[in-house]
MARVOGU-446515 format. One line per 8 residues: number of its first residue (from 0); their letters; for each residue x, y, z of C-alpha. Coordinates in nm, 4 decimals, m for minus. Example, Ala and Ser with C-alpha at 12.3 -4.5 7.8 and 13.67 -1.06 7.14 Angstrom:
2
0) as) 1.2300:m0.4500:0.7800  1.3670:m0.1060:0.7140 $
***
This chain:
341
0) xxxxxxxx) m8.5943:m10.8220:m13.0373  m8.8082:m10.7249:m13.3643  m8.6987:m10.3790:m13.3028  m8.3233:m10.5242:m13.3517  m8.4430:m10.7284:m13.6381  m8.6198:m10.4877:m13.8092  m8.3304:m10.2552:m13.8062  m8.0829:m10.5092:m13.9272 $
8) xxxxxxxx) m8.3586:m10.5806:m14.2617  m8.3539:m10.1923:m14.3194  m7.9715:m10.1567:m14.3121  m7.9238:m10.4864:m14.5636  m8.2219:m10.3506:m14.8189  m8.0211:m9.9833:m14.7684  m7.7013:m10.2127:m14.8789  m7.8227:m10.4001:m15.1261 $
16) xxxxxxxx) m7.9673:m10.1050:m15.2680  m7.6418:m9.8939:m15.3090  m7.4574:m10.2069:m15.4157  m7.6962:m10.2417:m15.7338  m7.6807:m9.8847:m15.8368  m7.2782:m9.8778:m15.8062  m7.3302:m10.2147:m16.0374  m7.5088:m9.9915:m16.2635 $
24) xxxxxxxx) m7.2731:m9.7341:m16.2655  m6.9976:m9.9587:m16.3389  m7.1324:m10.1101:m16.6335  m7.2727:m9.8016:m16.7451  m6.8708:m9.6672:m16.7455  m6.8592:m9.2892:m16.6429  m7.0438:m9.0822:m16.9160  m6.8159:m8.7546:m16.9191 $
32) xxxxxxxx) m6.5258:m8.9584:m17.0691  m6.5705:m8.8347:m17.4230  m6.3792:m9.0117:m17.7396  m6.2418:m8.7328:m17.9881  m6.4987:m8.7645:m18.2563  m6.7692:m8.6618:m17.9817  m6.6473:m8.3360:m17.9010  m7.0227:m8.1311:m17.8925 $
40) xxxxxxxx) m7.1741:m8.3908:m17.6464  m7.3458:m8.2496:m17.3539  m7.1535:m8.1390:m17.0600  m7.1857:m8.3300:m16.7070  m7.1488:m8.1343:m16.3826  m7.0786:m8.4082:m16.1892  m6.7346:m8.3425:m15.9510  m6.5485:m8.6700:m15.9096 $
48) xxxxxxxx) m6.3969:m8.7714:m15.5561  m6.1080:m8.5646:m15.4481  m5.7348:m8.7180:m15.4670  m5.3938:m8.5810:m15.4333  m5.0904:m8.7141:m15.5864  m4.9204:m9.0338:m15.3093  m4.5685:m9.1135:m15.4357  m4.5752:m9.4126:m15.1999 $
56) xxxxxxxx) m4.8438:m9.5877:m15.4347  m4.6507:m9.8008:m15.6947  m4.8836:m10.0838:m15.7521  m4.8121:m10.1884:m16.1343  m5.1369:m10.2543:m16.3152  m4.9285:m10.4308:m16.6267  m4.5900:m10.4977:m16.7822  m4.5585:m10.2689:m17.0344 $
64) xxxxxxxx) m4.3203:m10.3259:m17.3113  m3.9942:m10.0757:m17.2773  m4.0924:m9.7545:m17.3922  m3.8894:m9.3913:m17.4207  m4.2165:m9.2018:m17.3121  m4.2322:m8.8044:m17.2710  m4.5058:m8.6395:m17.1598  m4.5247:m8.2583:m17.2898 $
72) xxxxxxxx) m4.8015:m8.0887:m17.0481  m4.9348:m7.7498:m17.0447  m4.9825:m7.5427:m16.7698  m5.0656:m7.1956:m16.9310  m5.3001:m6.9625:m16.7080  m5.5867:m7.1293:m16.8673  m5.5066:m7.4551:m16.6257  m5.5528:m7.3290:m16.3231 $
80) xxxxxxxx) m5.4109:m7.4482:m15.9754  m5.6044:m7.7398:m15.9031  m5.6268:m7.8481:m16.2720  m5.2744:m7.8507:m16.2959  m5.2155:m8.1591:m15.9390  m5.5164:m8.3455:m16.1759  m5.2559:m8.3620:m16.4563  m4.9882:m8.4749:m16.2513 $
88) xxxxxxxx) m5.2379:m8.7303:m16.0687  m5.3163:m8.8237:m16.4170  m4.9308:m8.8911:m16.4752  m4.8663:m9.0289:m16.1558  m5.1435:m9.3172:m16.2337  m4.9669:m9.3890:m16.5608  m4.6391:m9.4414:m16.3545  m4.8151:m9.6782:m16.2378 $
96) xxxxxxxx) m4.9216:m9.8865:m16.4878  m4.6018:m9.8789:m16.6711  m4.2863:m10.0957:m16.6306  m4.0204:m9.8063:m16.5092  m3.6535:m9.8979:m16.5182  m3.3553:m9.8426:m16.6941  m3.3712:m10.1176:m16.9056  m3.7738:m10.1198:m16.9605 $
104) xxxxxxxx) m3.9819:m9.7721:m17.0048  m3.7625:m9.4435:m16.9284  m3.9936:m9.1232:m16.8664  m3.9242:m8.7608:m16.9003  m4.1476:m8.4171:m16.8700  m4.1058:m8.1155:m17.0344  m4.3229:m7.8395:m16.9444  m4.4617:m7.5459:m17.0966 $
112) xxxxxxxx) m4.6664:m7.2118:m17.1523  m4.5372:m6.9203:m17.3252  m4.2038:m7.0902:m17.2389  m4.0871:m7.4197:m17.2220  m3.8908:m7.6318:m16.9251  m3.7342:m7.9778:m16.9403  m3.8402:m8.1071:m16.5670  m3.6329:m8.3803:m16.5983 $
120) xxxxxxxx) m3.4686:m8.6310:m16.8551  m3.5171:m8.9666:m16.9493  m3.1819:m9.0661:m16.7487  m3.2867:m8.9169:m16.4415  m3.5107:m9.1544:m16.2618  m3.5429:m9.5278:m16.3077  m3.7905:m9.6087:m16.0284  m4.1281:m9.5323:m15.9380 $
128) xxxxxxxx) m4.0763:m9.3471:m15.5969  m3.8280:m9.1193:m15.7290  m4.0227:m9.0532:m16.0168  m4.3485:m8.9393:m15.8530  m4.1807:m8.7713:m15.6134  m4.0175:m8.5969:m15.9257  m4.3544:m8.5080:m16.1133  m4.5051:m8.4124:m15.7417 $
136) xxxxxxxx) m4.2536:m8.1008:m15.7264  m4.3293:m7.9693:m16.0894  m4.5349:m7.6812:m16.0765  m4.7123:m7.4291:m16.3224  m4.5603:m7.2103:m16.5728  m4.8511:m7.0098:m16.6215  m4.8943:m6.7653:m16.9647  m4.9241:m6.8563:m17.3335 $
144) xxxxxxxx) m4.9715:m7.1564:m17.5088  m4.6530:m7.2487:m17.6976  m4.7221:m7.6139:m17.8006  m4.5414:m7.5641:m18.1201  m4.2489:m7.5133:m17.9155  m4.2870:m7.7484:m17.6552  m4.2923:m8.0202:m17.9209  m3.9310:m7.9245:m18.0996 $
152) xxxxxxxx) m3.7775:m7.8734:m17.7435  m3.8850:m8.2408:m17.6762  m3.7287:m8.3503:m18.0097  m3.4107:m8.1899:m18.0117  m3.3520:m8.2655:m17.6287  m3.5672:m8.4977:m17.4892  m3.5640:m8.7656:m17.6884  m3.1595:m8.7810:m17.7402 $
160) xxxxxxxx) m2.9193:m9.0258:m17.6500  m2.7330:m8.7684:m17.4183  m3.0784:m8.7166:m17.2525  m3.1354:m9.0682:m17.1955  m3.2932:m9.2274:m17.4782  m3.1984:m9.5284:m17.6145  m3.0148:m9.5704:m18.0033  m3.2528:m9.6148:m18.2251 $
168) xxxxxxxx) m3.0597:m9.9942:m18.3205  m3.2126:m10.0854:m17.9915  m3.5896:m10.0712:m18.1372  m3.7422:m9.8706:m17.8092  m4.0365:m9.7482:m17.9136  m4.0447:m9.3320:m17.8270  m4.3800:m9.1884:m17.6953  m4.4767:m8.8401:m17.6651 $
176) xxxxxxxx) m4.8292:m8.7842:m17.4453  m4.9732:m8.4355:m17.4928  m5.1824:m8.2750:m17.2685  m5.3329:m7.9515:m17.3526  m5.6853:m7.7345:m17.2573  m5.6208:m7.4603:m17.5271  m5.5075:m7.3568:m17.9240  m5.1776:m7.3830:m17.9871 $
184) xxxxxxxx) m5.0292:m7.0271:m18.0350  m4.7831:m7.0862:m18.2783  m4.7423:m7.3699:m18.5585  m4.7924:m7.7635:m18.4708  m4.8334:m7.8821:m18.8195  m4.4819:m7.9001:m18.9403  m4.2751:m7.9425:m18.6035  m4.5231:m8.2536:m18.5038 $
192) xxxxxxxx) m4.4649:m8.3789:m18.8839  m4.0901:m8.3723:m18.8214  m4.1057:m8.5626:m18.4702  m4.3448:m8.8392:m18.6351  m4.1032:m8.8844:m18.9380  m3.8042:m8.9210:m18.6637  m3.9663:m9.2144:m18.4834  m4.1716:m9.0937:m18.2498 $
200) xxxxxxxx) m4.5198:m9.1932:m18.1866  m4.7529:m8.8384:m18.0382  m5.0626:m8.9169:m17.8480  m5.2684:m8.5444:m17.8088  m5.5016:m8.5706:m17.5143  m5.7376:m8.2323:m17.5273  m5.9380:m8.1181:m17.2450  m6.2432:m7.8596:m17.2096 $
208) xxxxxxxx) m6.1761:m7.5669:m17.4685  m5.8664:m7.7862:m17.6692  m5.8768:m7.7155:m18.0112  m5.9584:m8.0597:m18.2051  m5.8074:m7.9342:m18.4995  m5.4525:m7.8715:m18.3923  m5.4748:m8.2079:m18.1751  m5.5472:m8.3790:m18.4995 $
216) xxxxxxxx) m5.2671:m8.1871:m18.7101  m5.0335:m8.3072:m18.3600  m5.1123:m8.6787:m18.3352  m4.9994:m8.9990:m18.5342  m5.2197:m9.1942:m18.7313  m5.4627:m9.3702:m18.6924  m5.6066:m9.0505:m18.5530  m5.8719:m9.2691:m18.3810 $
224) xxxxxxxx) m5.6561:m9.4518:m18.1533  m5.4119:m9.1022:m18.1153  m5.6997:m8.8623:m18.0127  m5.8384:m8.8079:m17.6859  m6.0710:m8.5749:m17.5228  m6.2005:m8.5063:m17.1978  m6.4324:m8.2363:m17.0781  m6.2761:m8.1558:m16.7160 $
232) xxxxxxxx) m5.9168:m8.1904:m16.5967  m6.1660:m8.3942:m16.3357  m6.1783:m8.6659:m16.5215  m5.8499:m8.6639:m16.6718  m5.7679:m9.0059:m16.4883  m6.0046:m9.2128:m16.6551  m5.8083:m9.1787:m16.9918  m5.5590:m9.4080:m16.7618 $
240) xxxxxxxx) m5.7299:m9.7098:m16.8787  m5.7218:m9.6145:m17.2180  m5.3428:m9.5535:m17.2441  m5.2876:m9.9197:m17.0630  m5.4549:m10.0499:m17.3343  m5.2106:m9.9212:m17.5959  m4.8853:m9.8973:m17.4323  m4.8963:m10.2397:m17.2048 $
248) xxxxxxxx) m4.7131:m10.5265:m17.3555  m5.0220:m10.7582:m17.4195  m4.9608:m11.0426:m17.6184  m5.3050:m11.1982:m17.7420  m5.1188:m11.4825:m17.8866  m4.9191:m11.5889:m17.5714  m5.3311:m11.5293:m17.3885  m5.4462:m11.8156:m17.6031 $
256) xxxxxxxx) m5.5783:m11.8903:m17.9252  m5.7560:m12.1019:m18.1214  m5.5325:m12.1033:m18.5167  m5.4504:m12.4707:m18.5800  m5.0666:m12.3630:m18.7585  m4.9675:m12.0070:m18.6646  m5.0943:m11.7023:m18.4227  m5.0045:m11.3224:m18.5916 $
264) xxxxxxxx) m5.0209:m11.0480:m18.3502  m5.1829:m10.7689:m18.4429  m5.2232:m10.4624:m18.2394  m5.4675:m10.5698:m17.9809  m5.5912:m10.8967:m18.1561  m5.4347:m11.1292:m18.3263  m5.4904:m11.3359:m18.6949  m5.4183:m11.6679:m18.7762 $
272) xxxxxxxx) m5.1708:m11.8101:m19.0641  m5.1192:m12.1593:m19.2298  m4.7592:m12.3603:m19.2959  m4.5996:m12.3742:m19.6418  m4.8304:m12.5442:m19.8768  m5.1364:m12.5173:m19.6603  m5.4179:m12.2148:m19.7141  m5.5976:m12.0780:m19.4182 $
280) xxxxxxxx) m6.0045:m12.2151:m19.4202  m6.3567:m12.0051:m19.4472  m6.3056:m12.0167:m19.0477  m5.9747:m11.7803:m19.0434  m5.8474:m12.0535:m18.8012  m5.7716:m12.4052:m18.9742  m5.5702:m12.4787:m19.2398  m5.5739:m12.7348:m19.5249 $
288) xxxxxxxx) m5.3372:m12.8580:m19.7888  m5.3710:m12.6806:m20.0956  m5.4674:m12.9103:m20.4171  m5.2417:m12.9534:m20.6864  m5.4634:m12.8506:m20.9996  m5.2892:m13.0961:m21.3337  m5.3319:m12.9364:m21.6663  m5.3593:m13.1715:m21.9729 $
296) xxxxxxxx) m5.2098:m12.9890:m22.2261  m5.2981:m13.0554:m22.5800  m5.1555:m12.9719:m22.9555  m5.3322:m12.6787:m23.0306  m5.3856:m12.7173:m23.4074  m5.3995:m13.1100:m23.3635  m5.2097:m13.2020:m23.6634  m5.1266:m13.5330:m23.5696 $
304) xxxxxxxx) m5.4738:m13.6166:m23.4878  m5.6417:m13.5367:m23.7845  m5.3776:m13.6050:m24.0905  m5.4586:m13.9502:m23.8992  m5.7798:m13.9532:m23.8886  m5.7918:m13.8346:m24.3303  m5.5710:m14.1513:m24.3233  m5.8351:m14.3944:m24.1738 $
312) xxxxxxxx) m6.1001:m14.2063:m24.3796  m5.9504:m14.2265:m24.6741  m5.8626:m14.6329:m24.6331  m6.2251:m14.6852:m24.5347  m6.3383:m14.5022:m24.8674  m6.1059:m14.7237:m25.0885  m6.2835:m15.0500:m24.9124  m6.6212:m14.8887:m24.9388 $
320) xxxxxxxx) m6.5363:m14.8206:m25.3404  m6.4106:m15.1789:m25.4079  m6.7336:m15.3501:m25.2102  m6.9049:m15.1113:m25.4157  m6.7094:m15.1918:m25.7785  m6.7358:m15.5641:m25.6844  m7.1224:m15.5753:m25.5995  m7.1916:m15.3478:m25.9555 $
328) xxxxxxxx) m6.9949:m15.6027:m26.1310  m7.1899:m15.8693:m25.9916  m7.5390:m15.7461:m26.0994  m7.4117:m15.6811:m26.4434  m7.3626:m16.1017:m26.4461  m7.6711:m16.1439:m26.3315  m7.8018:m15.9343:m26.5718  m7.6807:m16.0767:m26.8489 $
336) xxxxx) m7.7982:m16.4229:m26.7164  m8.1239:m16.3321:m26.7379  m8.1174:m16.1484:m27.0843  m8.0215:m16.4765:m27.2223  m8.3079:m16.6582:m27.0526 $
***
């Protein structure tokens, strides 16, 4: 009997014990997810648990508002084999957290290395089965590196109408999501200006030897929040987080807030603004009603004022001279009174 109890105390302390540390680890958040401005950081050797890409898993994370989303991936000979099922793992879990349909977030794939392949449109598949089944089937293309070229093919087929994308009177937002391990070798600067003056939003996700440069001439601005790096196609996932963040419909407003008139959204957050005639308070939440400020305004010169008040002088200086005429007239009486005493 204390053999039996002693063994059931060493398995819960064992439990506890590996329940704390994966406490720790959670908190902690997983170290080799690196944010674009920390490219030099020291590399982690860590190998992350093994997963393959299940079509049948469709558990939505979010709503996401509707979205015409490509993804523009490269699988040059740099990417090799088992890099290239992380990246489609990677897109599979996005699937997931997005809102697919024809009438909420549309997703295509184009493809590339030294040449570039549409794997299928925007039109094609408007469920989430069909459409990881579709990115399971997409293999390699394997030499060169022709982002450059990727990116046009995406713009002047992708993202069309007759592809699948939705007129721009509609007010879809269009996503591009580029995934890359190497430098670009031909131009990005001016073909990824183009598509961002066209509409389109370009999110550059670099991983292990990605040049940070071209990702930054690639992406939209803020650069922060358009930026990514990672420093193994291992931990590629984890950048699934990050993109639900951005691209799911939150609405902080509709969450709850505390502004007394009106809730602004604002990205992520959300500010607070007052009714007509009211200014928003210190706080940044109430409002009060603005005062009124009355201003007395006044003859500048005065005229009236003082040609009145030379008037009233001048009277006063009349009655002062006759008091003054009548009391000197008065001694000189006197004065004579007393000369004849």
């Amino acid at each position: 009997m204390k053999m039996e109890l002693c063994s059931l105390l060493t398995c819960a302390v064992l439990m506890l014990a590996d329940a704390v540390q994966a406490t720790y680890h959670l908190r902690a958040g997983d170290p080799r997810l690196v944010p674009a401005q920390s490219y030099a950081q020291t590399r982690h050797n860590g190998q992350p648990p093994h997963r393959t890409l299940s079509p049948q898993k469709t558990d939505s994370q979010c709503r996401s508002r509707p979205l015409d989303l490509v993804f523009i991936i490269d699988s040059s000979r740099s990417v090799r084999p088992a890099e290239f099922e992380k990246v489609k793992i990677f897109l599979a879990d996005m699937v997931d957290t997005l809102d697919i349909g024809s009438d909420a977030t549309r997703v295509a794939v184009v493809n590339y290395a030294s040449t570039v392949k549409i794997e299928f449109l925007l039109k094609d598949h408007f469920n989430k089965l069909n459409l990881k089944k579709a990115l399971s089937r997409i293999e390699p293309l394997a030499a060169g590196t022709m982002t450059g070229l990727a990116i046009k093919t995406a713009v002047d087929e992708a993202f069309t109408e007759q592809s699948g994308a939705r007129p721009r009177s509609r007010n879809i937002s269009k996503v591009a999501i580029i995934v890359t391990d190497g430098r670009p070798q031909d131009q990005v600067e001016e073909v990824s200006a183009a598509a961002r003056a066209s509409g389109i939003e370009i999110y550059a996700v670099g991983v292990d030897r990605a040049d940070m440069g071209s990702l930054r001439l690639m992406a939209s601005v803020p650069l922060d929040d358009h930026v990514f790096y990672v420093e193994t196609y291992g931990v590629i996932e984890k950048l699934t987080s990050k993109f639900r963040e951005t691209l799911c419909g939150v609405d902080p407003c509709a969450m709850g807030h505390d502004c007394q008139h009106f809730c602004v959204n604002s990205n992520a957050s959300y500010y607070c603004t007052c009714r007509k005639d009211y200014s928003l308070n210190a706080d940044e939440k109430t409002c009060s009603l603005k005062q009124v400020k009355v201003e007395v305004l006044e003859d500048p010169c005065k005229c009236e004022a003082r040609l009145a008040f030379q008037r009233q002088t001048q009277a006063t200086i009349q009655q002062l001279a006759a008091k003054l005429a009548d009391i000197s007239g008065r001694i000189e009486h006197l004065e004579s009174l007393f000369a004849r005493a």
